[in-house]
N, C-alpha and C positions, 0 to 999 in steps of 0.2 A: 364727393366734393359738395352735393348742394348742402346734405347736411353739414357738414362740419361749418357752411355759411349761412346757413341758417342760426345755426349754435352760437358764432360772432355776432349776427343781427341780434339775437334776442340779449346777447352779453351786453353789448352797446346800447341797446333800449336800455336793460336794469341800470347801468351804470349812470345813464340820463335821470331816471327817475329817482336814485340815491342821491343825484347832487340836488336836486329840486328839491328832497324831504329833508334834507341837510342843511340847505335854508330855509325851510319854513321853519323848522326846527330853533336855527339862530335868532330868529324873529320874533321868536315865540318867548324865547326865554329871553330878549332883551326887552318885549313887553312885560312878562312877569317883573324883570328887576325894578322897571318902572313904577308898574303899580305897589309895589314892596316898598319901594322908596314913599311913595305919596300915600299908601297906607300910613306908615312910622309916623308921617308928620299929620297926615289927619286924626291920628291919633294924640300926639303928642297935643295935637291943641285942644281937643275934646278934655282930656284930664287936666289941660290948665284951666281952661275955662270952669270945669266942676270944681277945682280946689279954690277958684276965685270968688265961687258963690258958697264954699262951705267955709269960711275960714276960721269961724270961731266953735268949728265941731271938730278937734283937734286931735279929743280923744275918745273917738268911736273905734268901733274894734273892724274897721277896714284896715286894710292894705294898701299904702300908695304905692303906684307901678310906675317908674319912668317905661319909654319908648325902648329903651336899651336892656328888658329884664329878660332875663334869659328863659329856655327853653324848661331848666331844670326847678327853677324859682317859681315858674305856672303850676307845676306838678305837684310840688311838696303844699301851695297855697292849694290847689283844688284838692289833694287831700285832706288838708285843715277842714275843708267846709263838708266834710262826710261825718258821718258814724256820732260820737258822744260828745265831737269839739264841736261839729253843727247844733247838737241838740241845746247843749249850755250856754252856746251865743242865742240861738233863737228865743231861750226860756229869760235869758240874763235883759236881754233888749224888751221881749214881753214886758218885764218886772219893772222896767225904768221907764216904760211909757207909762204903766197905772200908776208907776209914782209921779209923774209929770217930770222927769228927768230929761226924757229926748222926745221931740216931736217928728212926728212925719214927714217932715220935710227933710229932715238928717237920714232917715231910714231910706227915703228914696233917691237924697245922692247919693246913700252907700252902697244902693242896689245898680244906680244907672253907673258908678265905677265899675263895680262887679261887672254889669253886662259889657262895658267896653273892655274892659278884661278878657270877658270871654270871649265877644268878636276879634280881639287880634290876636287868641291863642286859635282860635278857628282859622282865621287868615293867616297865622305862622303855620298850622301843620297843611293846612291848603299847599302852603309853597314848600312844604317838606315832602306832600305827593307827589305834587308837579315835577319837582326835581328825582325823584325816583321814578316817576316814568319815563323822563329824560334817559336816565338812568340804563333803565329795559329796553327801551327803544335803541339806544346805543348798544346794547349787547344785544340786539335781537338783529340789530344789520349787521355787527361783525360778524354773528353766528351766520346770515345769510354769506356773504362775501367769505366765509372760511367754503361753504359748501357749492359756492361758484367753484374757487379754485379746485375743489376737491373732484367737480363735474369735470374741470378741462383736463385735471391731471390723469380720470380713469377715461375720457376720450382719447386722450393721449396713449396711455396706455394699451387701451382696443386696438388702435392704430399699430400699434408698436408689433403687439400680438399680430396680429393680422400678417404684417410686413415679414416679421420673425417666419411662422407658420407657409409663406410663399417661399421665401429663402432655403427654408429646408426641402422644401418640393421642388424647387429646380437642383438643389445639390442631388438630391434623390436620382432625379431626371439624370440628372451629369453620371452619375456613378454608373448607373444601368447602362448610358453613352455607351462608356468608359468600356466598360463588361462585354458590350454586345460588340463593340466594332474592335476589340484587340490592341485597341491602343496601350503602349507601355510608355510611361515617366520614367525618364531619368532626370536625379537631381546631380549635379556637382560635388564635391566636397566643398566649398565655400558657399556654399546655398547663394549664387549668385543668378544664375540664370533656369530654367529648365527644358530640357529637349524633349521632344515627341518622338516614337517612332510608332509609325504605322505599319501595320501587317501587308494592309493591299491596298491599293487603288480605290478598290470595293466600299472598304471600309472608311477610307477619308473620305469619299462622295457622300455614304450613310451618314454621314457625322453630320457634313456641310447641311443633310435636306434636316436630318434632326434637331439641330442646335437650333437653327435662325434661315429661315427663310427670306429671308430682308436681304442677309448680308452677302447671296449668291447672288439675289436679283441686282444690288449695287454692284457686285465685283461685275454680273455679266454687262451691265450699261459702262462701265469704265472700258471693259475689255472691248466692247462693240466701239468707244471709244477712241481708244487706241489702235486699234485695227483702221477706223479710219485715217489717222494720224499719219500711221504706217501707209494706207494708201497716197494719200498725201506725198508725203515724205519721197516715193517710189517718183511718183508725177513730177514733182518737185528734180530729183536725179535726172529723170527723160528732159525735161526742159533745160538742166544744166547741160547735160551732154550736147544737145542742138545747138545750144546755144554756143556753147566752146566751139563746136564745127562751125557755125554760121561767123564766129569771131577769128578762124582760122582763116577761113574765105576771104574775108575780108581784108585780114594782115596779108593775104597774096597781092591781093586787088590795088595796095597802098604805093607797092614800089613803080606799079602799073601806070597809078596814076599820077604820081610823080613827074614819070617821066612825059609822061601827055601834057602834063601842066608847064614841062622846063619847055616840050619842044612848043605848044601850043597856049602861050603867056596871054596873047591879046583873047582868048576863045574864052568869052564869062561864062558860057554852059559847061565848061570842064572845071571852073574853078568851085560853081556850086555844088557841081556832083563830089567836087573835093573835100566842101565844107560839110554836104550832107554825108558821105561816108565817116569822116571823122566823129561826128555827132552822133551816129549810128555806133560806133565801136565805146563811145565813152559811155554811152547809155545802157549799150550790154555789159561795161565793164562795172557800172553799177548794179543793173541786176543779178548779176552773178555775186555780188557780194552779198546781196541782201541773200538769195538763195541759199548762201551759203550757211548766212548766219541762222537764216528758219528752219534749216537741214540740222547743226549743231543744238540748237533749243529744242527738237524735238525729240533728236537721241537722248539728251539728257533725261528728259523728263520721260521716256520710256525704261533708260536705264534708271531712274528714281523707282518707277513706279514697280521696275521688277524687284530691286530691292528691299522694297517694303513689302512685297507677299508673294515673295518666290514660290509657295510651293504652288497657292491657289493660282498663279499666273500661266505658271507648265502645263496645270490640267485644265484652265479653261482656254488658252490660246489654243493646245492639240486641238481641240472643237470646234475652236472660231478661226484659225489660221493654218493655212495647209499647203501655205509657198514659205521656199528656200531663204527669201530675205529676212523673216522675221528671228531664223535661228543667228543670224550676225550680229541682230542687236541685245542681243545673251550672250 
C-alpha cells in the first residue's frame, strides 16, 4: 500500500508540472506571434522608407520584397545571389560605377534592402525553429504521458499477478484440505446447490482449525452467546412459573377479599388492601406478557441462528451445552 501511494503522489506531482509547462508553453508562443506580427510591420516600413529615398534608381538589379513574400521566393532569390549570377551582377555594377552610371549611394540602398531581406529571412526561419521545438516538446510529453500509463498499466499488472499467484496457493491449500480430511462433493444434476459429506467428526474439526481460524473463534463467541441467552431464557421460565403461582395465590385471596369488603364496607384498611391486591395482579399480568414476548424473541433468533450453521452449531453446543433444555430448542 505505501508504495502503490507513493506511485499516485509522484503521478499527481508530474501531472501538476505538465499543466505549469503547458502554460508556459501557451505564453510563449502567443509572445512569439507577437513579435512575428511587429517583425512584418517593422519590416514593412524599413523597405518603405528605403524605396522612399531610392525612387529614381528604378532599374538596379535588386529585388523588391513586400512583407508578405514567401518562404520559397527567399530561397530561389538567395540562390540568385551565388555561383556565376553573383559574379556577373558584381562585375556588371563594377563596370557601371567606372562608367559613372550608378553611384554609391544606389549600391548601398541595394545592399541595406539585401540586409533587411536577410534579417527577416533569419527572423522567419527563427519562428520555423521555434515552432518545431514546440513541436518536440509536444511529442516529447505525450511520449512521457504514453509511458506513465504504461508504468500504472504493468503496476497493475504485478498486482494482478501477485493476487492471481495467492489464489492458486489457497486452491492448492483447499485441495490438499480436501484430500487430507475425506471430504466428498456431491453436485446435483441441476448444478444447483452442493452437499458435503464428511467422514468423521475428526475430519470436519481438522478442516475448521485448517481453513480459518477466525471463523471458530466468531462461531465459539456467538455460541458462548447463545448459551447465555439460553440461560437467560431458563431464568426467564423460573420467574414465569413464580410468577403464575404468586398470580394464582392471589386469584384465591380475591373472592376472600370480596367478601371482607361486602361484610366490612365502612373498614378503609380492607379497601386499600383491595386496591393494592388488584394493582399487584395487573402488574404481574403485564410482566407476564412481556416475559412472554422475550421468551418467544429469543427461541426465534436461537432457532434462526441454528438454521444458518446447523452442522458447526451440533458440534460446538455438545462442548459448551450439556443440559436437557437446549436439545428442545432444535
Amino acid at each position: 500500500m505505501n508504495s502503490s501511494t507513493k506511485i499516485n503522489s509522484s503521478f499527481t506531482e508530474e501531472y501538476v508540472l505538465d499543466d505549469i509547462a503547458k502554460e508556459a508553453e501557451l505564453r510563449l508562443q502567443h509572445e512569439r506571434e507577437q513579435n512575428r506580427e511587429a517583425r512584418q510591420i517593422r519590416h514593412k516600413e524599413l523597405e518603405k522608407s528605403v524605396q522612399d529615398d531610392d525612387d529614381d534608381d528604378e532599374n538596379s538589379l535588386t529585388i523588391p520584397l513586400s512583407p508578405l513574400t514567401t518562404i520559397e521566393s527567399n530561397k530561389s532569390y538567395m540562390m540568385n545571389m551565388n555561383g556565376t549570377v553573383e559574379t556577373n551582377t558584381n562585375s556588371l555594377l563594377f563596370q557601371k560605377f567606372l562608367n559613372g552610371d550608378i553611384d554609391l549611394r544606389s549600391i548601398e540602398q541595394r545592399d541595406l534592402r539585401r540586409l533587411l531581406t536577410l534579417y527577416y529571412q533569419i527572423d522567419t526561419y527563427k519562428d520555423i525553429l521555434d515552432e518545431h521545438y514546440e513541436i518536440f516538446n509536444q511529442t516529447k510529453r505525450q511520449l512521457k504521458d504514453k509511458c506513465k500509463d504504461f508504468d500504472i498499466q504493468k503496476q497493475t499488472l504485478i498486482d494482478l499477478q501477485n493476487n492471481n499467484n495467492q489464489l492458486k496457493e489457497i486452491l492448492s491449500n483447499c485441495e490438499k484440505l480436501i484430500q487430507e480430511s475425506e471430504i466428498e462433493i456431491y453436485i446435483d444434476e441441476q448444478q444447483k446447490y452442493l452437499s458435503i459429506d464428511l467422514k468423521c467428526q475428526e475430519s470436519f474439526l481438522l478442516s475448521n482449525s485448517f481453513t480459518n481460524r477466525s471463523i471458530n473463534e466468531k462461531l465459539k463467541k456467538i455460541l458462548s452467546e447463545k448459551h447465555q441467552q439460553i440461560e437467560q431464557i431458563n431464568r426467564l421460565k423460573l420467574e414465569l412459573d413464580e410468577t403464575n403461582h404468586h398470580l394464582r395465590i392471589l386469584k384465591q385471596h380475591i373472592p376472600n377479599s370480596i367478601d371482607l369488603h361486602n361484610q366490612n364496607i365502612n373498614n378503609a384498611c380492607d379497601c386499600e388492601q383491595q386496591k393494592q391486591l388488584i394493582k399487584q395482579i395487573t402488574d404481574l399480568n403485564n410482566g407476564l406478557q412481556r416475559l412472554s414476548a422475550d421468551n418467544g424473541s429469543l427461541q426465534q433468533e436461537v432457532i434462526y441462528f441454528y438454521s444458518r450453521h446447523p452442522m458447526k452449531t451440533k458440534v460446538f453446543l455438545k462442548s459448551f451445552l450439556n443440559r436437557s433444555e437446549t436439545t428442545n430448542f432444535f
